[in-house]
N, C-alpha and C positions, 0 to 999 in steps of 0.2 A: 332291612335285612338283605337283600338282592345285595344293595350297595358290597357288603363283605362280600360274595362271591368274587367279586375281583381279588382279594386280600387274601383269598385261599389257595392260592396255588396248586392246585391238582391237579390241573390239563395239562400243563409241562410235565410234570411227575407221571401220569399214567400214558402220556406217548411216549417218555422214555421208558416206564418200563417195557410198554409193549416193543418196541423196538430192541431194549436191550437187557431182555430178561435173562433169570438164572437160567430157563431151558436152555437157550446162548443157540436159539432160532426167533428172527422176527414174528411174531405174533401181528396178525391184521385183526383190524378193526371186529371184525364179524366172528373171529374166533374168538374173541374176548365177547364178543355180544350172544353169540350162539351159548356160552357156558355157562352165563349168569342167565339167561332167560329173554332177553330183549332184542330187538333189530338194532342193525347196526348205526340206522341214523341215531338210534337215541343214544347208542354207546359213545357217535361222533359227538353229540353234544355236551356229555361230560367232556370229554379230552379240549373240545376248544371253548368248554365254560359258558358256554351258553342255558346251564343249565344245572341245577341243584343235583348233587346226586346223592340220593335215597340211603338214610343208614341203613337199609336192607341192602341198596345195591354195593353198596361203598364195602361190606363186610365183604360182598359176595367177589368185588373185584380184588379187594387186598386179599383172599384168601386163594385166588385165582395165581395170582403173580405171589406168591408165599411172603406176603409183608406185612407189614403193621400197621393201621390206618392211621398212626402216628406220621407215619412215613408218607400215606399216599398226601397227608395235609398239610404235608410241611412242617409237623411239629417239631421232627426228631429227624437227623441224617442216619438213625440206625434204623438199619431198615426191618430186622425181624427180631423178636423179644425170645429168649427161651419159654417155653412153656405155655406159649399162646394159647387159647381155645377158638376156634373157629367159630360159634356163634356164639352172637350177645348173648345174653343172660339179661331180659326183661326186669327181672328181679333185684338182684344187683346193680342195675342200672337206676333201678327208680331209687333205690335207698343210697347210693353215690351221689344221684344228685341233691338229696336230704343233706344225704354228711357234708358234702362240700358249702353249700349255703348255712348251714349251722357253722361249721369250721370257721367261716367268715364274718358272724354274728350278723345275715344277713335274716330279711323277712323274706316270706316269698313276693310283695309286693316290691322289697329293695331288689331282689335280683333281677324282676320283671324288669323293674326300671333299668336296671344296668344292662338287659338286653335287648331292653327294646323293644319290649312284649306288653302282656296285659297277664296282671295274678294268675287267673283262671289258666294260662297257659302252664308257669310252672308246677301249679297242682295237679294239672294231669299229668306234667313228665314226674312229679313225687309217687300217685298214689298210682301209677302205674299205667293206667287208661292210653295215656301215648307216650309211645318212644321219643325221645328227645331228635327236635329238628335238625340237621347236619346245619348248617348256620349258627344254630345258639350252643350244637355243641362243640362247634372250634370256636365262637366266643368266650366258653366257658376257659376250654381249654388252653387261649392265648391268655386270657386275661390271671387264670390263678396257674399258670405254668403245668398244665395237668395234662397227662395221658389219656386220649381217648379213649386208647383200647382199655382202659383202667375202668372208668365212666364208665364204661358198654359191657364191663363183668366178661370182658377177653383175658384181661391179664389182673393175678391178682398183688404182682411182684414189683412193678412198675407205676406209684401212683402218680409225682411230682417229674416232672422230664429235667433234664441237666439244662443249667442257661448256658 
């Protein structure tokens, strides 16, 4: 799982936004870190990928810099969806990732395998217990061409992204 961290691209994506946001003022480190909650070393460690960042923080940064988490992952070059919601939707999220694995005629043992997990993981991202990992959900994401913010019950307009 770590291994994909490299494959995600989003420490290029969030030093440029902070450098070159819609406010069209440099934002530092610490003022992106002071807003979502955290010091600003941990904020450095997203930007240069040393570290996982949290679907809690990840919402909290794209909602910061007004984009789509689509965007901060690399899915999508568009950077803001109409209609966005600003928090997941727990709810919506666990029964997305039902439909997307049924959609696929998978089992939850077949998806585990395909992420690299163990069953008991994606039963709890189903029956709701845990929010889905930021790693398994840009795998979901690259692998069946799918909108995070869709997954995460942000957007409900946006399921499939353009190749």
């Amino acid at each position: 799982m770590i291994d994909l961290v490299k494959y995600m691209n989003y420490g290029e994506k969030l030093k440029n936004l902070r450098e070159y946001n819609n406010i069209n003022r440099r934002v530092s480190q610490k003022e992106v870190a002071d807003a979502i909650g955290i010091k600003r070393s941990s904020y450095n460690q997203f930007e240069q990928q040393y570290d996982i960042i949290p679907i809690k923080r990840l919402n909290q940064i794209a909602n910061f810099f007004n984009v789509s988490i689509d965007y901060i992952l690399d899915l999508t070059q568009e950077m803001q969806y109409k209609n966005n919601n600003d928090e997941i939707n727990r709810m919506l999220a666990k029964e997305r990732i039902k439909e997307i694995r049924k959609d696929n005629n998978l089992t939850q043992k077949e998806l585990a395998k395909i992420l690299q997990t163990v069953q008991p993981v994606i039963a709890n991202y189903e029956n709701g217990k845990n929010l889905v990992a930021t790693p398994f959900l840009y795998d979901l994401c690259k692998r069946f061409n799918l909108s995070a913010d869709y997954l995460l019950g942000k957007n409900n307009n946006i399921k499939y992204l353009k190749k």
